[in-house]
C-alpha positions as CSV (number, residue, x, y, z in Angstrom):
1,X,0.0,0.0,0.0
2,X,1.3,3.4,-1.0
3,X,1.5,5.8,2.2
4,X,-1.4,8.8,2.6
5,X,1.5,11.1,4.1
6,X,4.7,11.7,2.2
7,X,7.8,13.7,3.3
8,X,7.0,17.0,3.3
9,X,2.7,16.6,3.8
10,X,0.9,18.0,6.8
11,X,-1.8,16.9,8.7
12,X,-4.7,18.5,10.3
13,X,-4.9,16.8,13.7
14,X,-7.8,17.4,16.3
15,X,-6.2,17.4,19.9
16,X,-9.1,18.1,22.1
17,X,-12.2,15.6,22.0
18,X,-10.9,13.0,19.5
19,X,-11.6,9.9,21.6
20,X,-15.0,8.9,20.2
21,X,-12.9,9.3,16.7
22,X,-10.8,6.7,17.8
23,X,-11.8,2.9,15.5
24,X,-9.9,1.7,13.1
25,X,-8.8,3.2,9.5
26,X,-8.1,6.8,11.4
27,X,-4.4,8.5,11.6
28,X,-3.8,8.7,14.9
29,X,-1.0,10.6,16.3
30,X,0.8,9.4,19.4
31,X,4.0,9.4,21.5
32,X,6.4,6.7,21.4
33,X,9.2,6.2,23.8
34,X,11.9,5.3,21.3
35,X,10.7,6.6,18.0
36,X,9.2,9.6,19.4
37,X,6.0,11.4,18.2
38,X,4.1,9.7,15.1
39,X,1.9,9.3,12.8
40,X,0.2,5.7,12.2
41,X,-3.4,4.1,11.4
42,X,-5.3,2.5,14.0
43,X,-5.3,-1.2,13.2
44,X,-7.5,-2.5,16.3
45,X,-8.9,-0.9,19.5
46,X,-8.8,-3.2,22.4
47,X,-10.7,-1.3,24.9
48,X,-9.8,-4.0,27.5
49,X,-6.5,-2.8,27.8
50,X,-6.7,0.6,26.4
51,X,-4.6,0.3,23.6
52,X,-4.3,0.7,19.7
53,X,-3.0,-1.3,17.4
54,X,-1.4,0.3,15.0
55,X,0.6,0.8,11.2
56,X,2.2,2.5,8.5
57,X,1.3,2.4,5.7
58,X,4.6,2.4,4.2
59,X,6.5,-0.7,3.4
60,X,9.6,1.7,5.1
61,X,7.2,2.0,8.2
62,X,7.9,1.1,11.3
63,X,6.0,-2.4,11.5
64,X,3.3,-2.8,14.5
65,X,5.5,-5.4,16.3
66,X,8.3,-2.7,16.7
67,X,5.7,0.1,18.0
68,X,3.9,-2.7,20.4
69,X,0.2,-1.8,21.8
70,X,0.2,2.3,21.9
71,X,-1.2,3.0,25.4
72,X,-4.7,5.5,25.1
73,X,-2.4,8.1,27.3
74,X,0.4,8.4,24.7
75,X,-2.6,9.6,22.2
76,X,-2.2,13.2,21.1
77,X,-4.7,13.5,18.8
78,X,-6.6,11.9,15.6
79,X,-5.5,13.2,12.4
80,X,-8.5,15.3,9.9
81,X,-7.1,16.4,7.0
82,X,-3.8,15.6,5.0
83,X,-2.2,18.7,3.2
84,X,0.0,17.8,0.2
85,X,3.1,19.5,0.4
């Protein structure tokens, strides 16, 4: 799959009220202790744990294994609108 983002492309990203956004298909943006803050798609929502599952959509991504379950805490925000660059 070819990524929605490419170097150089913004996103609109909604920080404030965003967790009834959160289900699968949606960027999400979130903070990650070693790769710092990203952007990914939300692959699965286990509400039992709240976590995300999620992935690039890049083949150059990160993969979901190396990111691990993305704690609801370390969500920033859900991401609107991409701008091309």
């Amino acid at each position: 799959m070819s990524p929605m983002l490419k170097d150089g492309d913004y996103t609109i990203v909604l920080t404030r009220g965003f967790r009834r956004l959160l289900k699968p298909g949606r960027l999400v943006a979130f903070r990650h202790d070693r790769y710092g803050p990203l952007i990914k798609r939300i692959v699965r929502c286990d509400a039992d744990s709240a976590t995300l599952t999620v992935a690039g959509d890049s083949t150059l991504s990160a993969t979901s294994e190396a990111i691990g379950p993305v704690p609801l805490a370390d969500v920033t925000g859900v991401g609107l609108l991409p701008i091309r660059a």
